[in-house]
LODO-210269 format. One record per atom (N, C-alpha, C, O): residue number from 1; x, y, z; atom name; residue in one letter. Coordinates in steps of 0.001 Angstrom, whole numbers, plus 500000, padded with zeros to 6 digits. Example, Ala and Ser with C-alpha at 12.3 -4.5 7.8 and 13.67 -1.06 7.14 Angstrom:
BEGIN
1, 513190, 494310, 507800, N, A
1, 512300, 495500, 507800, CA, A
1, 513200, 496700, 507800, C, A
1, 514236, 496681, 508465, O, A
2, 512850, 497750, 507080, N, S
2, 513670, 498940, 507140, CA, S
2, 512900, 500030, 507870, C, S
2, 513409, 501138, 508039, O, S
# end
This chain:
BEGIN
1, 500816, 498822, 500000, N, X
1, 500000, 500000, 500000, CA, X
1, 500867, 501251, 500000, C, X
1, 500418, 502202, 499360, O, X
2, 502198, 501425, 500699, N, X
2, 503268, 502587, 500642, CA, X
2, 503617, 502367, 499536, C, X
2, 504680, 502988, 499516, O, X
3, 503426, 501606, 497853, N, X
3, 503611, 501600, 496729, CA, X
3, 502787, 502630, 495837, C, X
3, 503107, 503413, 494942, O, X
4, 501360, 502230, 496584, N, X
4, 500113, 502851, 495887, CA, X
4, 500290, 504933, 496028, C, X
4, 500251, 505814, 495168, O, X
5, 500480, 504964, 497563, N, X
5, 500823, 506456, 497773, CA, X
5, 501847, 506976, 497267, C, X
5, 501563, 508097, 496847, O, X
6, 503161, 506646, 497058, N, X
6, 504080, 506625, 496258, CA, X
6, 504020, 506857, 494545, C, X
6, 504777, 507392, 493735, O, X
7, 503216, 506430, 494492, N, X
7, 502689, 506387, 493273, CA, X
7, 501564, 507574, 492780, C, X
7, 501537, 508194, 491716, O, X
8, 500710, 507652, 493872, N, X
8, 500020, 508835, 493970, CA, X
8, 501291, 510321, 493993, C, X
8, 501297, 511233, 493167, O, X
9, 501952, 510217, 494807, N, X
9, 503068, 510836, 494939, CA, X
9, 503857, 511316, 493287, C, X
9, 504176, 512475, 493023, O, X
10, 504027, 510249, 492437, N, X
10, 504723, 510110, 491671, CA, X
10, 503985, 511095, 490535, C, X
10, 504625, 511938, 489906, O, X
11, 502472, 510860, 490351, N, X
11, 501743, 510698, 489213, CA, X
11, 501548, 512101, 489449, C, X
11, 501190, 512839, 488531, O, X
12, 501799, 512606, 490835, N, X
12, 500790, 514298, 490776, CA, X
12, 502137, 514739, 489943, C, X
12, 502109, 515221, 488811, O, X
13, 503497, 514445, 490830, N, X
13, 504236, 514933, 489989, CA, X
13, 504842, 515408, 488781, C, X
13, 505481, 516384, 488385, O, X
14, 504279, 514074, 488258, N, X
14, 504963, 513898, 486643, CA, X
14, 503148, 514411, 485888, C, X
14, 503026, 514673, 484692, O, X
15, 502067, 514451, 486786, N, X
15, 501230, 514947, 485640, CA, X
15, 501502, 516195, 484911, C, X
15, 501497, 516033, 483691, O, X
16, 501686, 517135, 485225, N, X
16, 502030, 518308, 484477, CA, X
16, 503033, 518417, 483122, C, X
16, 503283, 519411, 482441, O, X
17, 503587, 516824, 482962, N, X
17, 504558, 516626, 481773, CA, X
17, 503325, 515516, 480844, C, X
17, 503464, 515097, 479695, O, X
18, 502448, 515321, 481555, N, X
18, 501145, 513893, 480604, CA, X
18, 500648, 514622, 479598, C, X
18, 501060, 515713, 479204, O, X
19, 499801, 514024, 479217, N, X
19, 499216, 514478, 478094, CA, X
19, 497620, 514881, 478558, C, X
19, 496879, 514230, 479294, O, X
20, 497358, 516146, 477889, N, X
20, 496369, 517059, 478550, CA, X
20, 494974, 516636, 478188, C, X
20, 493988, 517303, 478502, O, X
21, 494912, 515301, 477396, N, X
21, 493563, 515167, 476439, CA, X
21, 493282, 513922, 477741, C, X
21, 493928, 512962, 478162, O, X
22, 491661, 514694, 478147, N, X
22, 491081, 514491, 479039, CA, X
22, 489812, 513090, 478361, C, X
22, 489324, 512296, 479165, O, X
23, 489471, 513023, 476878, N, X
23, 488531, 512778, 475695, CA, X
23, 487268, 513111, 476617, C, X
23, 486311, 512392, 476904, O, X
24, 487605, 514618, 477048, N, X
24, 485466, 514895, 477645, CA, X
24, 485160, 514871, 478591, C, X
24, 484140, 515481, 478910, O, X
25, 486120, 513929, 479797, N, X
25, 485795, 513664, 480783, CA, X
25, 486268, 514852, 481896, C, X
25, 486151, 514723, 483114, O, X
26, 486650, 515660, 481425, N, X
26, 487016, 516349, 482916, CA, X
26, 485972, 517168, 483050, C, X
26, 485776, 517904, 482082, O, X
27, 484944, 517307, 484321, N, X
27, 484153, 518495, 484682, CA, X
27, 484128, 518756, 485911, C, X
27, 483197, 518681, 486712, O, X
28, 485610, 519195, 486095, N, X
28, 485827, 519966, 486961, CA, X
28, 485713, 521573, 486501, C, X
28, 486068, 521903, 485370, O, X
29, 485094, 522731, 487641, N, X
29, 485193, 523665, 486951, CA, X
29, 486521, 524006, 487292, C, X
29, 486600, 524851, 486401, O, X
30, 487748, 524067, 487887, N, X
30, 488977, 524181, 487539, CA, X
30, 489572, 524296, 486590, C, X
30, 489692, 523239, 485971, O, X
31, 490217, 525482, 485980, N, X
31, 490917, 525301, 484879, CA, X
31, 492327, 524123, 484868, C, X
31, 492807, 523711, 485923, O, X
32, 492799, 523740, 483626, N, X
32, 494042, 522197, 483933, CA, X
32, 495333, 523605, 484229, C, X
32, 496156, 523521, 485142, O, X
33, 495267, 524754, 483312, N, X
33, 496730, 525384, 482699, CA, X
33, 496840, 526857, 483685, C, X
33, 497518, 527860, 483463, O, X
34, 495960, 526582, 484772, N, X
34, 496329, 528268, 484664, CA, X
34, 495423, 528157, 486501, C, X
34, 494428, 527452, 486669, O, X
35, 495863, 528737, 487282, N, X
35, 495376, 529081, 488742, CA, X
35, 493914, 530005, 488566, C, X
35, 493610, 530812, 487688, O, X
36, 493283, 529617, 489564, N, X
36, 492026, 530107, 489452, CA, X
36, 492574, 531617, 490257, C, X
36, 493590, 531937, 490874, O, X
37, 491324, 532292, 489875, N, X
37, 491990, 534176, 490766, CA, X
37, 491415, 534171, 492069, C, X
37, 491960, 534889, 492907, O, X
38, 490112, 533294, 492506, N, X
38, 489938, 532970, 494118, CA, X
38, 490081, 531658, 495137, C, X
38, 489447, 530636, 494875, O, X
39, 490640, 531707, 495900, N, X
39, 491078, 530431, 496558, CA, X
39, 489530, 529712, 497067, C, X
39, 489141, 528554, 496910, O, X
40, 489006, 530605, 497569, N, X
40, 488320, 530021, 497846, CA, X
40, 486338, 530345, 497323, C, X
40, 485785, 531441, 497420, O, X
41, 485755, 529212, 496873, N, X
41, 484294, 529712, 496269, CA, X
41, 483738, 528643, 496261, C, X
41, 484095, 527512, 495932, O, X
42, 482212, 529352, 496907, N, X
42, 481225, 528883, 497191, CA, X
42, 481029, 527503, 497746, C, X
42, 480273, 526680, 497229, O, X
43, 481836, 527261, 498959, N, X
43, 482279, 525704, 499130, CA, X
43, 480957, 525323, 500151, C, X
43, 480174, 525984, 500833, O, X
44, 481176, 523785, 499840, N, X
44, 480214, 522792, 500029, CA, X
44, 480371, 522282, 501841, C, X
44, 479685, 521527, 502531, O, X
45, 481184, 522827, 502039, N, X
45, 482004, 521785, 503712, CA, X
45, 482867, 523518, 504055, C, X
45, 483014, 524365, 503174, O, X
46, 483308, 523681, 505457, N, X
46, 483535, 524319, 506572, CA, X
46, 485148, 523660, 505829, C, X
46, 485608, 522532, 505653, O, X
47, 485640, 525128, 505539, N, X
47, 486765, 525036, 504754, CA, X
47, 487968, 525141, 505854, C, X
47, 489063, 524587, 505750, O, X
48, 487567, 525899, 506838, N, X
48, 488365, 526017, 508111, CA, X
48, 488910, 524552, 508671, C, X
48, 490070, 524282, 508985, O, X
49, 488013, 523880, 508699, N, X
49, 488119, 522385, 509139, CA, X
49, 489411, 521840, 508052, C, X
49, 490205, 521093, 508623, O, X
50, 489611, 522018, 507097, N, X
50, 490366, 521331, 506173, CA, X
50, 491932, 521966, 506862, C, X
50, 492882, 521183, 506847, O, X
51, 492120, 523219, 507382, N, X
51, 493144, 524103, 507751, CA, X
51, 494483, 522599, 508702, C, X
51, 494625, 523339, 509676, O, X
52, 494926, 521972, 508892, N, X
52, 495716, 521226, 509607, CA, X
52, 496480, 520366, 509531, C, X
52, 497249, 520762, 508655, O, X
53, 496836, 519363, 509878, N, X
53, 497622, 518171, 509516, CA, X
53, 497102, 516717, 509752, C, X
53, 496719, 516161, 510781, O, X
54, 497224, 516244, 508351, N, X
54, 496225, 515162, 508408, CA, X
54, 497358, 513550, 508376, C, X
54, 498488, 513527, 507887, O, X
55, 496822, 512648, 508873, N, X
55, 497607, 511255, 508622, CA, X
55, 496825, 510331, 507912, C, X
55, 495720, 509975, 508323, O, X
56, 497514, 509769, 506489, N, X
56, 496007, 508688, 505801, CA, X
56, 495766, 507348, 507234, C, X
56, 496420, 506931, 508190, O, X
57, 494619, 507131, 506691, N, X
57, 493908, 505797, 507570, CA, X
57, 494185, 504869, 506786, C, X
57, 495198, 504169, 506781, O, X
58, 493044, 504829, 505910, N, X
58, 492751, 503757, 504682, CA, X
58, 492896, 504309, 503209, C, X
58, 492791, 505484, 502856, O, X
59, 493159, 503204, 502430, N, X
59, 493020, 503685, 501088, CA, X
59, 492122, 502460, 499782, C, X
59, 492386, 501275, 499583, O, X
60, 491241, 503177, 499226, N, X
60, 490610, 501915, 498245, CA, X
60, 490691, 502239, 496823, C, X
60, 490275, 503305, 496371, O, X
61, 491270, 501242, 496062, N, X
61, 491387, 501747, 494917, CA, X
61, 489641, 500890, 494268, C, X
61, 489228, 499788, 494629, O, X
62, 489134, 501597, 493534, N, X
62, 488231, 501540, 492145, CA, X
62, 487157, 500609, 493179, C, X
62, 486989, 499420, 492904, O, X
63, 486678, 501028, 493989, N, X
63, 485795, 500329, 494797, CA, X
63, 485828, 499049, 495590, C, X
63, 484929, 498245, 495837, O, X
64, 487521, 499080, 496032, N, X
64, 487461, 497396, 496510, CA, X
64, 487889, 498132, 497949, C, X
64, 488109, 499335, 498094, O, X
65, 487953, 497023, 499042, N, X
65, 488036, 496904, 499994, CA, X
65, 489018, 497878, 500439, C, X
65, 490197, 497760, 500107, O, X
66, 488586, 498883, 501207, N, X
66, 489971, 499682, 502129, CA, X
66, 490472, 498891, 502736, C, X
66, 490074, 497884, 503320, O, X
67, 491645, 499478, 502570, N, X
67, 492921, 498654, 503066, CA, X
67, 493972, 500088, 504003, C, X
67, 494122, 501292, 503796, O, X
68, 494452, 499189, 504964, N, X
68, 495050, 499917, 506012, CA, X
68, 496483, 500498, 505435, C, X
68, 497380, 499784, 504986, O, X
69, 496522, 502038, 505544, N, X
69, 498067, 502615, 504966, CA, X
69, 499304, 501804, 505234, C, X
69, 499864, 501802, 506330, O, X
70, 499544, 501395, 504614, N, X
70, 501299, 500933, 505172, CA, X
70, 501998, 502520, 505592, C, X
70, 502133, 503124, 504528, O, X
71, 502297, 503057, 506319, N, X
71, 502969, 503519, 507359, CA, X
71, 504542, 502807, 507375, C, X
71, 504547, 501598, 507605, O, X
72, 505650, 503359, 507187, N, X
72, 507115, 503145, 507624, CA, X
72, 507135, 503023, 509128, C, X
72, 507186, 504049, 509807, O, X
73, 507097, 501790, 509708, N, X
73, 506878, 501553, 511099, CA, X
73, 508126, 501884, 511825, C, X
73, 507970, 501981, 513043, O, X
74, 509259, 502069, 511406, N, X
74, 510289, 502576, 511272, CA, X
74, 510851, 504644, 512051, C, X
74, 511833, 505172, 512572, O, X
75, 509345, 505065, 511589, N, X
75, 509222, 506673, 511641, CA, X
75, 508044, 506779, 511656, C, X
75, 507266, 505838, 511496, O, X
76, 507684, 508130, 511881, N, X
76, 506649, 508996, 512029, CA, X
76, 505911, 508252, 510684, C, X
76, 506373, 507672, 509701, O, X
77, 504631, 508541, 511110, N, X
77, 503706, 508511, 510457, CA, X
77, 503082, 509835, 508855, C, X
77, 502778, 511025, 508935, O, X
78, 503110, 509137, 507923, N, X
78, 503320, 509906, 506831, CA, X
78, 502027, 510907, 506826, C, X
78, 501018, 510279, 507147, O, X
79, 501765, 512317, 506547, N, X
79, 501386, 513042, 506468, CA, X
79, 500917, 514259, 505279, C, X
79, 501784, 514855, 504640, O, X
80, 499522, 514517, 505095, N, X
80, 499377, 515663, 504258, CA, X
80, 498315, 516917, 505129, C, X
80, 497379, 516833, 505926, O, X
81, 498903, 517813, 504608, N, X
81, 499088, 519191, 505140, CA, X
81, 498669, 520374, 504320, C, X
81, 499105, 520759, 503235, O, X
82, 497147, 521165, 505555, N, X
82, 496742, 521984, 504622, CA, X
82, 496671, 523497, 505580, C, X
82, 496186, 523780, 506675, O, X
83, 497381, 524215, 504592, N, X
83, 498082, 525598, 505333, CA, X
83, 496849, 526448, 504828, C, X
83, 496095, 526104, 503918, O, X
84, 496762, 527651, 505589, N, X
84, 495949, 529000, 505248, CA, X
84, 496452, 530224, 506336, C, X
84, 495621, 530910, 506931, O, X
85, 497482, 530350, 506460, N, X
85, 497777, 531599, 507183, CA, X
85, 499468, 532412, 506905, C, X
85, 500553, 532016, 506479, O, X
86, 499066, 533378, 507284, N, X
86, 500345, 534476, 506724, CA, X
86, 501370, 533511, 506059, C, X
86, 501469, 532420, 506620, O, X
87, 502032, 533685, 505132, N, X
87, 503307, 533237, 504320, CA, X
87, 503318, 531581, 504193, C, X
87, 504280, 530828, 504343, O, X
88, 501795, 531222, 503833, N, X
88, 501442, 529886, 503371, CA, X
88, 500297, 529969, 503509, C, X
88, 499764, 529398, 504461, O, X
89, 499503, 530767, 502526, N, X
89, 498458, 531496, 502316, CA, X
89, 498029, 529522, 501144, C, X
89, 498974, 528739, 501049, O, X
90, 497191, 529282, 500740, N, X
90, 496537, 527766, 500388, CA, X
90, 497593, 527105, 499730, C, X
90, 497798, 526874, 498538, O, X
91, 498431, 526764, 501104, N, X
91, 499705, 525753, 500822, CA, X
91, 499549, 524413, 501177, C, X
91, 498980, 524122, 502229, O, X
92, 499998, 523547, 500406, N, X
92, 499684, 521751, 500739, CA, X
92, 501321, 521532, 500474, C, X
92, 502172, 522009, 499724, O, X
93, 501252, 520421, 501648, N, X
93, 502418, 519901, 501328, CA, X
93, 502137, 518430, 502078, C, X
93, 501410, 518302, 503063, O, X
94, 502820, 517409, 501450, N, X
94, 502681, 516147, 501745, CA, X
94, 503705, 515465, 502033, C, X
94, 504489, 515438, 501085, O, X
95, 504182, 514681, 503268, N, X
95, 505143, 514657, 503817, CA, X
95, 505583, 512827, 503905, C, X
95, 504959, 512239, 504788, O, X
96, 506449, 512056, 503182, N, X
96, 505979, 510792, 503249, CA, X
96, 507851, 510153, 503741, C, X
96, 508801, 510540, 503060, O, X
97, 508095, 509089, 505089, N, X
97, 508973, 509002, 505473, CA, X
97, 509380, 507576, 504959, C, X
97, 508634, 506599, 504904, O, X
98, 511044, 507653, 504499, N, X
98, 511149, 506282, 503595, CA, X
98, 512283, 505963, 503958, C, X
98, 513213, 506751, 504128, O, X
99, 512321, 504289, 504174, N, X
99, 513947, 504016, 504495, CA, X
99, 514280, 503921, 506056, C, X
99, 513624, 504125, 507077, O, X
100, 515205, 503639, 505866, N, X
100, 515387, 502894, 507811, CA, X
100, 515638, 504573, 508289, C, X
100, 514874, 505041, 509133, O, X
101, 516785, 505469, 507682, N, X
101, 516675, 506711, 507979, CA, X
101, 515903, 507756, 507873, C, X
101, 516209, 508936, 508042, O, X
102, 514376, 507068, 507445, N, X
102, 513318, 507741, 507865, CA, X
102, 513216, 509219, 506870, C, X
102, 512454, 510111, 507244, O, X
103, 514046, 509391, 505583, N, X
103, 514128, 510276, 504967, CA, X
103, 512931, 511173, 504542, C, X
103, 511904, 510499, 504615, O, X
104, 512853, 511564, 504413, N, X
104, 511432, 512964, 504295, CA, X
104, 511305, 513183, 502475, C, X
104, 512159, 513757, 501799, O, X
105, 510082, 512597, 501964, N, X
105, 509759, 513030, 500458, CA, X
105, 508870, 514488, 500645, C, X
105, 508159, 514573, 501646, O, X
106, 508892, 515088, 500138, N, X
106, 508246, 516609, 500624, CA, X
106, 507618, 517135, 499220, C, X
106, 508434, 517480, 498366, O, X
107, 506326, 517218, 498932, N, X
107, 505387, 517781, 498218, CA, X
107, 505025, 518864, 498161, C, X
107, 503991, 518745, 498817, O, X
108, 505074, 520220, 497784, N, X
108, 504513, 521402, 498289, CA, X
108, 503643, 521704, 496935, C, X
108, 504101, 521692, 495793, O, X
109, 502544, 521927, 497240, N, X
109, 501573, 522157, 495983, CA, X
109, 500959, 523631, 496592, C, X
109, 501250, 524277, 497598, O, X
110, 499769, 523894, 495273, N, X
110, 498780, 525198, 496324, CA, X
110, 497388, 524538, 495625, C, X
110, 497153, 524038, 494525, O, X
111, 496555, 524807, 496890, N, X
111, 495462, 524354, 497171, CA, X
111, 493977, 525166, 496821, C, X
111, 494139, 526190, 497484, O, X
112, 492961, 525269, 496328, N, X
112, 491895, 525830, 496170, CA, X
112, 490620, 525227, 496273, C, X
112, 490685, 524088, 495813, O, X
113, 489543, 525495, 496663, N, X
113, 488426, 525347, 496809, CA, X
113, 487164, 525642, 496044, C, X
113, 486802, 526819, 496036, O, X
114, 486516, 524849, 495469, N, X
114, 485306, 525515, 494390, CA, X
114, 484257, 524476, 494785, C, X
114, 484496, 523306, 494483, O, X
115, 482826, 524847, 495595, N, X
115, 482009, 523375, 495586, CA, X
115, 482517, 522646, 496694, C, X
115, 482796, 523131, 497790, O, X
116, 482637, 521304, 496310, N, X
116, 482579, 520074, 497107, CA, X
116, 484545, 519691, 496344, C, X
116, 484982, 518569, 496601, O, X
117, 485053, 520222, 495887, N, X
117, 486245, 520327, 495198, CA, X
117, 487289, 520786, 495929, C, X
117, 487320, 521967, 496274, O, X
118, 488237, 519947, 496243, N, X
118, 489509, 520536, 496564, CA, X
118, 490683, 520080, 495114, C, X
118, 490935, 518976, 494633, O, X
119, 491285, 521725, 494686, N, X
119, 492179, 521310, 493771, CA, X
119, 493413, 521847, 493914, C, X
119, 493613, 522994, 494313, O, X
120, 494598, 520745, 493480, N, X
120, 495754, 521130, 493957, CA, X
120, 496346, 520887, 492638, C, X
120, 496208, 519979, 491818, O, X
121, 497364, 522449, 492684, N, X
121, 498075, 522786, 491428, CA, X
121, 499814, 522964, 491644, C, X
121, 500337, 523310, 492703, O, X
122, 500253, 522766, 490879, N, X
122, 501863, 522963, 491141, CA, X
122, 502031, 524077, 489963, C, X
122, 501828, 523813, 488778, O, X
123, 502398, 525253, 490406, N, X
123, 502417, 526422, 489773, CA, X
123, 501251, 526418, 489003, C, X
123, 500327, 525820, 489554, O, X
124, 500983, 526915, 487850, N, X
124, 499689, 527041, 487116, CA, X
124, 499505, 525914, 486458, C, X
124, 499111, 526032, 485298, O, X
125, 499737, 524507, 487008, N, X
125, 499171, 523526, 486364, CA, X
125, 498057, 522465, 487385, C, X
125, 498499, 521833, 488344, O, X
126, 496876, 522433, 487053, N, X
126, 496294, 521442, 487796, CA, X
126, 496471, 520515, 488106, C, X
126, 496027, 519759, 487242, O, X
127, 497235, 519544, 489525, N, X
127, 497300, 518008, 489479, CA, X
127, 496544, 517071, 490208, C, X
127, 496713, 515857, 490097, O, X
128, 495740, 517580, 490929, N, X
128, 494840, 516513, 491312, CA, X
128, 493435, 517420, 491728, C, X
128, 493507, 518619, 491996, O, X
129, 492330, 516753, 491734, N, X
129, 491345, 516970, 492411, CA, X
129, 490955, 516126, 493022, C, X
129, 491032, 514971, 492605, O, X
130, 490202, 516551, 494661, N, X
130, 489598, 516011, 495695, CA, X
130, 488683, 516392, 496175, C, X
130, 488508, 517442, 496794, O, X
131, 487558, 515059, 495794, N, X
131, 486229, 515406, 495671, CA, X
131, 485825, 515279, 497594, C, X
131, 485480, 514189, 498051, O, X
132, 485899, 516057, 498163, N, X
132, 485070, 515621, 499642, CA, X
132, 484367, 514890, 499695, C, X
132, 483435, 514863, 498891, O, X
133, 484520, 513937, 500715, N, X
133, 483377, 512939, 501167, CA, X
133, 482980, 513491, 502333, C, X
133, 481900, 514070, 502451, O, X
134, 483859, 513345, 503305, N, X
134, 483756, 513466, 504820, CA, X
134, 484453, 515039, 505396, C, X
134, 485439, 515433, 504772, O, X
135, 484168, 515521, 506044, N, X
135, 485217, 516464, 506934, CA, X
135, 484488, 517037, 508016, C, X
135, 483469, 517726, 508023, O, X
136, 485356, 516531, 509100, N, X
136, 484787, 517310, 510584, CA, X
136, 485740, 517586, 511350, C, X
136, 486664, 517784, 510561, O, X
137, 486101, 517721, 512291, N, X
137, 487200, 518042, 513434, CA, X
137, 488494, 516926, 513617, C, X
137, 489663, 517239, 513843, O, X
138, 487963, 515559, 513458, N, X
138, 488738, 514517, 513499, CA, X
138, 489307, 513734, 512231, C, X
138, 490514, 513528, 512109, O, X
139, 488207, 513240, 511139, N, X
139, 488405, 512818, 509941, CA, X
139, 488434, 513325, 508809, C, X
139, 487873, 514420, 508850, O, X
140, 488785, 513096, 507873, N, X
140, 488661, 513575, 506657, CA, X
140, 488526, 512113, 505510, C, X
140, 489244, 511116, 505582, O, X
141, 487496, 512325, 504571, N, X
141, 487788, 511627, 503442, CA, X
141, 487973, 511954, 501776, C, X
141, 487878, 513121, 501396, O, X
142, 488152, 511222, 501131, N, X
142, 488144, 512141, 499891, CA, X
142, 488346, 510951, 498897, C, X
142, 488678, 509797, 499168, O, X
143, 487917, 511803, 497039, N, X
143, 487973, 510091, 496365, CA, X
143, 488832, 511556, 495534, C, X
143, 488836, 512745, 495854, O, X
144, 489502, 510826, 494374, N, X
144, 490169, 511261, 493481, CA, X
144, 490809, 510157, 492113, C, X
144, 491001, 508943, 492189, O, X
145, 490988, 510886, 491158, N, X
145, 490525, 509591, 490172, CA, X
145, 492285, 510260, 489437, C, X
145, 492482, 511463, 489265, O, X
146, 493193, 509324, 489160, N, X
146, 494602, 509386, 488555, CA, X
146, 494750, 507725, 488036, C, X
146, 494214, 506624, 488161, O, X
147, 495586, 508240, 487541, N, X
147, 496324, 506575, 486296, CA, X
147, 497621, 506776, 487303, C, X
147, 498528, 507606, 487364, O, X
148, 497176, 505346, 488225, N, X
148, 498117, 505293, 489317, CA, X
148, 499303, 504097, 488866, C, X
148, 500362, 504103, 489495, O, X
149, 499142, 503310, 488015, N, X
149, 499917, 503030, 487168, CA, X
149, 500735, 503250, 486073, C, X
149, 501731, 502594, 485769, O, X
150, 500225, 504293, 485442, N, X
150, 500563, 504917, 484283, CA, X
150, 500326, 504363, 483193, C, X
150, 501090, 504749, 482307, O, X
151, 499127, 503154, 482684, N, X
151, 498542, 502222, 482096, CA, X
151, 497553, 503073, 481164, C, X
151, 496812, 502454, 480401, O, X
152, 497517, 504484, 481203, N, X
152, 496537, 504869, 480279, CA, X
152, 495144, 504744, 480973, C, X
152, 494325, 505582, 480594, O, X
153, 494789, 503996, 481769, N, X
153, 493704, 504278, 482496, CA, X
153, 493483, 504260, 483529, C, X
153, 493990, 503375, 484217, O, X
154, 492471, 505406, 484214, N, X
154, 492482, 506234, 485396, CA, X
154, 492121, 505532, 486242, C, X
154, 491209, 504879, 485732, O, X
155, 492294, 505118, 487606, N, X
155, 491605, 504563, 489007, CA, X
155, 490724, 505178, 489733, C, X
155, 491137, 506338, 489721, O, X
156, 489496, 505149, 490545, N, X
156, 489355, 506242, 491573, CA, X
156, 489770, 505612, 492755, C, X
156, 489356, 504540, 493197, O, X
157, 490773, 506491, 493320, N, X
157, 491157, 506030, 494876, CA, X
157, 490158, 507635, 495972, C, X
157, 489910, 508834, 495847, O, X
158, 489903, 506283, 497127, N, X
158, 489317, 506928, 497793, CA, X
158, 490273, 506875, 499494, C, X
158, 490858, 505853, 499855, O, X
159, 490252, 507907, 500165, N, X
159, 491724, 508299, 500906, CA, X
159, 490572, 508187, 501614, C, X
159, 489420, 508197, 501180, O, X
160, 491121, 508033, 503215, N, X
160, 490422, 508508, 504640, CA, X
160, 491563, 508718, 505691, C, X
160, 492446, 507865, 505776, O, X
161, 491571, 509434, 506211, N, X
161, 492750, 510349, 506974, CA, X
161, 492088, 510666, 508539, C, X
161, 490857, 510666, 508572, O, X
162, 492550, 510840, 509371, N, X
162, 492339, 511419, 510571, CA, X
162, 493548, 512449, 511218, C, X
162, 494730, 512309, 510901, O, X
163, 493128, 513391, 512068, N, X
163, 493792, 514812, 512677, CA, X
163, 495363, 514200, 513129, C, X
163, 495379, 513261, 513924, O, X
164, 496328, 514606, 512744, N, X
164, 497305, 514109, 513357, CA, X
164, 499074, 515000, 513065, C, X
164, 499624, 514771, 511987, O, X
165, 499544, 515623, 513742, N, X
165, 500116, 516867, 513952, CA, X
165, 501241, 516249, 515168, C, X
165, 500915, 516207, 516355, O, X
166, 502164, 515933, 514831, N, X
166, 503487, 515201, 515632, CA, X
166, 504193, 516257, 515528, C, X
166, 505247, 516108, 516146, O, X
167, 504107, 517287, 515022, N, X
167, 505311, 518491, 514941, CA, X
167, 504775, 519629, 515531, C, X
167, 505546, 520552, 515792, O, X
168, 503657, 519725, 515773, N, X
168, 503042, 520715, 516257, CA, X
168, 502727, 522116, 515399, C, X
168, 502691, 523248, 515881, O, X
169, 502542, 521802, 514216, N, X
169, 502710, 522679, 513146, CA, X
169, 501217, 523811, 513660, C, X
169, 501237, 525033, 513811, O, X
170, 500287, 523051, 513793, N, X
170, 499173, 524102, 513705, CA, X
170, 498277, 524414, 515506, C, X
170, 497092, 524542, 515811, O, X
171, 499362, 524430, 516191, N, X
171, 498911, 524612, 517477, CA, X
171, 498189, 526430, 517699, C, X
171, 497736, 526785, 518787, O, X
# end
């Protein structure tokens, strides 16, 4: 399962070099090429709640059974992270620990809100969207649909995360 996130990891990365032909299917109102001009609109869920540091739970790919994160039992528990204040104004960053020395993969994207939509862009390119399921004080869930293989066709993985802040980032 630390293959599958890894991979998620991999794919946001390298999407911005894929190929942009969606054949129809994208309706997101997000633009793919270019940052929207408000962070945040007309949202569906208490956007404040999203503000913190999250740890995945489970993960299911294309409707099968959640399955428990593999976690580096080794280190801290791997982490994604959603900023909104002075000098990390809708900053994400995703934090994943690998290797006996516990090395740090570090993601920094920027984050926006439209609807029931969370979308995260790396400079003016769109790389993922996350459709809300869940969000309250403790959990979070979310589905999002990527070619987590790179097979040409897309998966929907669905994430579930709970509150979890070992650094004390958002005290």
């Amino acid at each position: 399962m630390k293959k599958l996130i890894l991979s998620i990891c991999i794919a946001a990365s390298l999407w911005s070099c894929g190929n942009d032909d969606d054949g129809g299917q994208d309706s997101s109102v997000f633009p793919k090429n270019e940052q929207p001009e408000n962070i945040i609109v007309s949202p569906s869920f208490d956007t404040s709640l999203l503000v913190g540091s999250w740890t995945y739970d489970t993960l299911s790919v294309d409707g099968g059974t959640p399955q428990e994160y593999a976690h580096n039992e080794s280190c801290e528990r791997d982490l994604f992270l959603f900023y909104n204040e002075e000098g990390k104004i809708n900053d994400y960053s995703e934090l994943l620990f690998t290797g006996e020395a516990c090395t740090t993969t570090n993601t920094g994207l920027t984050w926006f809100v439209n609807g029931n939509e969370v979308a995260l862009y790396l400079g003016n390119t769109r790389i993922l969207i996350y459709d809300m399921i869940t969000l309250n004080d403790t959990t979070i869930s979310f589905e999002t649909v990527l070619d987590l293989n790179q097979d040409g066709d897309n998966e929907t993985v669905v994430v579930t995360g709970y509150r979890y802040d070992p650094f004390f980032l958002f005290e």
